[in-house]
C-alpha positions in Angstrom: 109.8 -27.6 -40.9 106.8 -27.2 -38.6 103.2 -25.8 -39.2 100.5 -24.8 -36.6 97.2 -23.1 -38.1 96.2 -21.0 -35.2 92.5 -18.8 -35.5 94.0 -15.9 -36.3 97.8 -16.7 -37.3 99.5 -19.2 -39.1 103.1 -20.2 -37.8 106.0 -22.1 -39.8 108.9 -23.1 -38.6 111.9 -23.6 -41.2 114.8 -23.0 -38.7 116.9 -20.9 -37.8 113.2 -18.6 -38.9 109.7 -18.8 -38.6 106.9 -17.1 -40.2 103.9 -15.8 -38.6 101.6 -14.6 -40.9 98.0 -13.1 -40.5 95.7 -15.5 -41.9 92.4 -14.1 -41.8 92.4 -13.3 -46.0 88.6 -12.9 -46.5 88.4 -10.5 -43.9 91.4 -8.8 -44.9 93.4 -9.8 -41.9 90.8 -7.4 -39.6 92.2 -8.2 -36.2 89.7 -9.8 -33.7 90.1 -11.2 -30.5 92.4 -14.2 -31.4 94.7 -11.7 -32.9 95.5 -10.1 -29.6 95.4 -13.8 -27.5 97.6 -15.6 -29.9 100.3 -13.6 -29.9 101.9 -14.1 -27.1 101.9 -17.7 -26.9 103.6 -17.9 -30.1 105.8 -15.4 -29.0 106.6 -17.0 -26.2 107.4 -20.6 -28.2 109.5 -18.6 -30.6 111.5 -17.4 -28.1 112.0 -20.8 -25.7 112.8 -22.3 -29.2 116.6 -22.5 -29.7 116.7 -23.6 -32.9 114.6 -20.5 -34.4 116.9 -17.4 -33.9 114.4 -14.8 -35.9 110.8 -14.3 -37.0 109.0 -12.4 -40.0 105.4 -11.3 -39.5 103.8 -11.2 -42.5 100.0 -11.9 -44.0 98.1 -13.8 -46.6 95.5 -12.2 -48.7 95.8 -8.9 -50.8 96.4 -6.5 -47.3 99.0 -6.6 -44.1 95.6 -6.1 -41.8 92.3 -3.2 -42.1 93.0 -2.9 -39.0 91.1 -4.0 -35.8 87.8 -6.2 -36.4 85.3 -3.0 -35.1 82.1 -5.0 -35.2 83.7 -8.5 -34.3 85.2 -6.9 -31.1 82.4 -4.9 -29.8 81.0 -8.0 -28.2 84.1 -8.0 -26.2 83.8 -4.6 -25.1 80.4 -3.9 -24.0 81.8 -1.1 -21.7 82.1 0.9 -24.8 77.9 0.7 -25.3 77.4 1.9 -21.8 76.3 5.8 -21.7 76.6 6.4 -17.8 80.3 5.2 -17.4 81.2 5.0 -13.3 84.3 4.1 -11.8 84.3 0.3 -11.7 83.4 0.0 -15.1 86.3 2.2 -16.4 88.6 -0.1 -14.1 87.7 -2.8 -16.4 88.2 -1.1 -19.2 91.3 -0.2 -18.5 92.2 -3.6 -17.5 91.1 -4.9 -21.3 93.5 -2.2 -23.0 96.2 -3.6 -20.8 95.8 -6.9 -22.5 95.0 -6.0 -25.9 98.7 -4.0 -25.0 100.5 -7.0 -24.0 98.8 -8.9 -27.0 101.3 -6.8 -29.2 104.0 -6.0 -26.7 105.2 -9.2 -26.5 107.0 -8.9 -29.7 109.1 -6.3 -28.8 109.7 -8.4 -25.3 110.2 -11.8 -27.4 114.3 -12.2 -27.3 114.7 -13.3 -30.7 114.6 -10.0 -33.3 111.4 -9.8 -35.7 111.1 -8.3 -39.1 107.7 -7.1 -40.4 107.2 -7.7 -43.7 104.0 -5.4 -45.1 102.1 -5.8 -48.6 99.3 -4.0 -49.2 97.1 -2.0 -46.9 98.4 -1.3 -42.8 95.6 0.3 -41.4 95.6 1.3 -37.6 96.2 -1.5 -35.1 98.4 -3.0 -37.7 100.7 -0.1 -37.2 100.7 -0.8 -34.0 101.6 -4.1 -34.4 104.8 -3.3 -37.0 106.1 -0.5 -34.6 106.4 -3.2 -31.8 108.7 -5.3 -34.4 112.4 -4.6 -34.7 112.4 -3.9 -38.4 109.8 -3.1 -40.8 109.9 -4.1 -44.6 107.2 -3.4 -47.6 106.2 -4.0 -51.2 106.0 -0.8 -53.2 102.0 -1.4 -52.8 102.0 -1.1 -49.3 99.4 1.9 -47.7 100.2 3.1 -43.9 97.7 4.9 -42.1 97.3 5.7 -38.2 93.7 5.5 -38.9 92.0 5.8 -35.3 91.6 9.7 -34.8 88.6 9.1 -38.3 87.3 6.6 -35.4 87.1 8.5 -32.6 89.9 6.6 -31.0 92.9 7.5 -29.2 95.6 4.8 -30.6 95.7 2.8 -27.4 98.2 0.0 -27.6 101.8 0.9 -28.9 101.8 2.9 -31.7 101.8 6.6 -29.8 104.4 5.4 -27.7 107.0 3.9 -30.2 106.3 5.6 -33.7 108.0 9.1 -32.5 111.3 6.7 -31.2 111.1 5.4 -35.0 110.3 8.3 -37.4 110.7 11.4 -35.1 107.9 13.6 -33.1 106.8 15.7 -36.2 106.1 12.8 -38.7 104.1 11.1 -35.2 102.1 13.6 -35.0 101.1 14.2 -38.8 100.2 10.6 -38.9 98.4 10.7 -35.9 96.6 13.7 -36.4 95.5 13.6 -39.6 94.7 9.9 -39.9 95.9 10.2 -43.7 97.0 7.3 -45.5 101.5 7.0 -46.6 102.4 5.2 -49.6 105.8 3.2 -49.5 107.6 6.1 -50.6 106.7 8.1 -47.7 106.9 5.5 -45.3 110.5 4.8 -46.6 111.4 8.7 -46.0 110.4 9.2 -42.5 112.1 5.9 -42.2 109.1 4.1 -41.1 110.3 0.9 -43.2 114.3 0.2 -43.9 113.4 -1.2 -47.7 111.2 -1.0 -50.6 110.5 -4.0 -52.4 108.8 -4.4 -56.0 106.1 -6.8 -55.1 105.2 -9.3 -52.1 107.4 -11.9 -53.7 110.5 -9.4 -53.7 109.3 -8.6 -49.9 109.3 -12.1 -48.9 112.6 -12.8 -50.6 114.0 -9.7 -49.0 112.3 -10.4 -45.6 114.5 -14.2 -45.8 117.7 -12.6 -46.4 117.7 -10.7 -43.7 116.1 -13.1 -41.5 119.3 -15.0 -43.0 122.0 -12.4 -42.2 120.8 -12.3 -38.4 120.4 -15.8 -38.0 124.2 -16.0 -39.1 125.3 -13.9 -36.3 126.0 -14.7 -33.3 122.1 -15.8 -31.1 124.0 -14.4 -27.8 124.9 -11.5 -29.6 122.0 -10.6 -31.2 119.4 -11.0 -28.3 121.5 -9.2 -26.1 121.7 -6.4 -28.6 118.2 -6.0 -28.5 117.2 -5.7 -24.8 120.4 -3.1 -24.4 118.7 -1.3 -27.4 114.6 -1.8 -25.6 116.7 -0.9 -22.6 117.7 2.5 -24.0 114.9 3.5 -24.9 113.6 7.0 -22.6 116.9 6.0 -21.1 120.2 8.6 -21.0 123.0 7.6 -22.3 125.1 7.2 -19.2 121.9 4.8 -18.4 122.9 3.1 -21.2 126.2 2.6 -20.8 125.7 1.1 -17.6 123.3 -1.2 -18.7 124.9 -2.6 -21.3 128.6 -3.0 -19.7 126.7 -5.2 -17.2 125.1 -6.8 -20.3 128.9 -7.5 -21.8 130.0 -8.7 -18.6 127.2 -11.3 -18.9 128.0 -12.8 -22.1 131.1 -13.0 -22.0 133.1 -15.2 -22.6 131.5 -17.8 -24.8 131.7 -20.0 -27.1 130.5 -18.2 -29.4 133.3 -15.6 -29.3 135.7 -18.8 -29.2 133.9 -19.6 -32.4 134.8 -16.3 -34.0 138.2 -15.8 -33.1 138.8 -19.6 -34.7 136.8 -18.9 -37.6 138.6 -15.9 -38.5 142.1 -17.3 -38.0 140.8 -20.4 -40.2 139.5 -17.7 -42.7 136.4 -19.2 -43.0 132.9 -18.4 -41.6 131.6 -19.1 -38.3 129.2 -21.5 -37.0 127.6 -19.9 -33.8 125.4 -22.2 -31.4 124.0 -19.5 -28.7 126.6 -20.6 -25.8 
């Protein structure tokens, strides 16, 4: 096991998972500019790291997040204070949403699959952050809201663009519109989150055995089934199919697969390595 206490996050590594949990508690996990920066680093060493084959995002404190850090990232973007806004200021601007998207982006790019584990209030940019994860879990406490149109926001980095693939265009645009708050129950029927746990201890104890149950598959398998499925996304089907045939042909054969077939004529379970 490994720790590393970033600003923002805290990472542990207990292979084949590790947790990355917001750990900004007496702030209630507001995201500020660390948030966005730290990401993808630890993304990035997640997914060089062989010997970690899934991640849960999760958070410390009574909340998931409020949401982004309003008054700790206005020094950031002063643009925002400036009445007469020309050309070459909005370029910058723009250039600032593109990273604050890539700050949350890279966990959907990250190769290894990661499960979001929510307790508690997820309030605007941390629904932007769980639609970028593979799977989404919650405690029967958890409150979702798309909270940004009550701000005068447009929802800027992810959440308009992969909510609709997750819960369908007409439960989008109620969330986004009306900025209302979902309760697990809700979130659960517009299939927002795959479970409903009691409490965060059931969450967290949910969150591991699923991290367990991909971590027991096959790594080549696994990573390649999420780019074909990030692949076919806005894609057609025939798209699709020709993607991931290539993708087959690619992986194929392995050990792995050797693995497998042995196991099963051994009648016992695998023990895949990712080659």
């Amino acid at each position: 096991m490994s720790t590393r206490e970033y600003d923002f996050y805290l990472v542990e590594k207990k292979p084949p998972i590790a947790w990355i949990y917001l750990n900004r508690p007496e702030k209630l996990n507001a995201m500020n500019q660390p948030a966005w920066e730290e990401l993808i680093p630890i993304c990035r060493d997640i997914d060089e790291d062989d010997e970690i084959r899934v991640a849960v995002i999760a958070s410390k404190g009574k909340i998931f997040t409020a949401g982004i850090d309003l008054v700790g990232m206005m020094p950031e973007l002063p643009e925002l204070m400036v009445k007469e806004q020309m050309g070459g200021l909005k370029l910058k601007l723009i250039k600032k949403f593109f990273q604050f998207q890539e700050g949350l982006s890279c966990l959907e790019k990250c190769r290894k699959p990661i499960i979001a584990a929510v307790h508690g209030k997820c309030i605007g940019a941390g629904l932007d952050m769980i639609t970028a994860c593979d799977i989404r879990l919650c405690s029967e406490d958890a409150i979702f809201s798309l909270r940004e149109a009550k701000v005068s926001f447009v929802a800027d980095v992810g959440v308009l663009q992969r909510i609709p693939h997750i819960v369908g265009q007409g439960a989008a645009r109620e969330l986004a519109y009306t900025a209302k708050d979902i309760d697990s129950k809700r979130a659960r029927e517009i299939l927002l989150v795959n479970h409903v746990f009691k409490d965060r201890e059931e969450l967290m104890k949910g969150a591991e055995k699923m991290a367990v149950e991909i971590a027991e598959c096959s790594p080549l398998a696994v990573m390649a089934s999420k780019d074909v499925l990030n692949y076919g996304i806005g894609k057609s089907v025939d798209d699709g199919l020709k993607y991931v045939a290539s993708m087959s042909a690619n992986i194929l054969p392995s050990n792995d697969l050797f693995e497998a077939v042995t196991a099963f004529s051994q009648k016992r379970k695998p023990e895949f390595t990712g080659t």
